[in-house]
N, C-alpha and C positions, 0 to 999 in steps of 0.2 A: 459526153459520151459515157457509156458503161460497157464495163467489161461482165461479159459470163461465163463461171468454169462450174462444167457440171462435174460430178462424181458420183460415185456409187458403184456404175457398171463394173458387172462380172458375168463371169459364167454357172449358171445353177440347172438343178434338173424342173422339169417338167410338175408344176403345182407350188413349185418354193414362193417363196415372197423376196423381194427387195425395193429397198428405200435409194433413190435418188436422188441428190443434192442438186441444186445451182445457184451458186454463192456469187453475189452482184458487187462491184466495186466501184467508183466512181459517180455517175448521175446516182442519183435516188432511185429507189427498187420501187419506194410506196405508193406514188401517183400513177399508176403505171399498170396495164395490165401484163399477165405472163401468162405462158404456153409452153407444151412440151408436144414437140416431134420428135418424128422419130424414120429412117432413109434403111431400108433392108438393101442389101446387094441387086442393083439392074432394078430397083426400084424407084417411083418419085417419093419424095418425103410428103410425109403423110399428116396429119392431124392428130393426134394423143387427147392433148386435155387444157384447161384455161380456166386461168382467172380472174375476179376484175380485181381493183384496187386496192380493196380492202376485206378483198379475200370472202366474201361472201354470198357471189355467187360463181359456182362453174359450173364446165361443159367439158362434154366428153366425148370419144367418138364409139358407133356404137358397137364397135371392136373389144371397148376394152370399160364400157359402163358394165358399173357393180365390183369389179377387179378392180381397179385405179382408180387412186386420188388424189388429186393434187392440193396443195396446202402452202401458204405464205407464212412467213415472220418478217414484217417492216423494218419490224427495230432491230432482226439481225440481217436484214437485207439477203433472204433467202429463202429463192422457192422450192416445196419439194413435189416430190413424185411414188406416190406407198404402190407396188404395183403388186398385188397378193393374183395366186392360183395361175401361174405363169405357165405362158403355152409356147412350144415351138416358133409358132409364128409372130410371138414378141419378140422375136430375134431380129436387131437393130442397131443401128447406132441412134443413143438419143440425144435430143437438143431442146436446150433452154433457146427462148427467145424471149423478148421483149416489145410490149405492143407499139407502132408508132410515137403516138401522142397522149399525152395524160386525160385521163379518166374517160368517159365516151364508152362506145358502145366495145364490148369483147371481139376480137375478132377470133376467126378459127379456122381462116387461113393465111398459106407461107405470105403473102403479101400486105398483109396485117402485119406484119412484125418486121423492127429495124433493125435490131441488134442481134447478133445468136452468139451461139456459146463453140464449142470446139465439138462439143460433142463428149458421149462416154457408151462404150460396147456394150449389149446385153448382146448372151448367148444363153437362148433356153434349150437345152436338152431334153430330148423324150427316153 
């Protein structure tokens, strides 16, 4: 099993940037692909961004391509989340997950992924 605890989330205005964490503990991070959703109030969780194994290819949704990008480190077993020129409607809780099964094709959606994380608030202000 692995554990995931994201961080970063806060509240910023309208254009900021912020970097979010999800630091993996337990199983391996490396063999593995990741993703980040993300669940607005009275909404379904949505799709953000992913990547494979080794971190060299991802996907985005087209909400938040050219703004967001996601990025690995293996060796410190964590993925991140750079989310620059942030809009109102980035307002969410976000969540690390973890792909199923090791290496294989990316998924980029909720049922592709086994593990999630707790979650961390983004609140963007206009």
């Amino acid at each position: 099993q692995v554990q995931l605890v994201e961080s970063g989330g806060r509240s910023v205005q309208a254009g900021d940037s912020l970097m979010l964490s999800c630091a993996a503990s337990g199983r391996t991070l490396s063999n593995y692909a990741m993703g980040w959703f993300r669940q607005a109030p009275g909404k379904e969780r949505e799709f953000v961004a992913a990547v494979n194994w080794d971190g060299r290819s991802t996907y985005y949704a087209d909400s938040v391509k050219g703004r967001f990008t996601i990025s690995r480190n293996n060796a410190l077993k964590t993925v991140y989340l750079q989310m620059n020129s942030l809009k109102p409607e980035d307002t969410a809780v976000y969540y690390c997950a973890q792909g199923r099964g090791p290496y294989g094709v990316v998924p980029t959606a909720v049922n592709g992924f086994g593990s999630w994380g707790q979650g961390t608030q983004v609140t963007v202000s206009s």
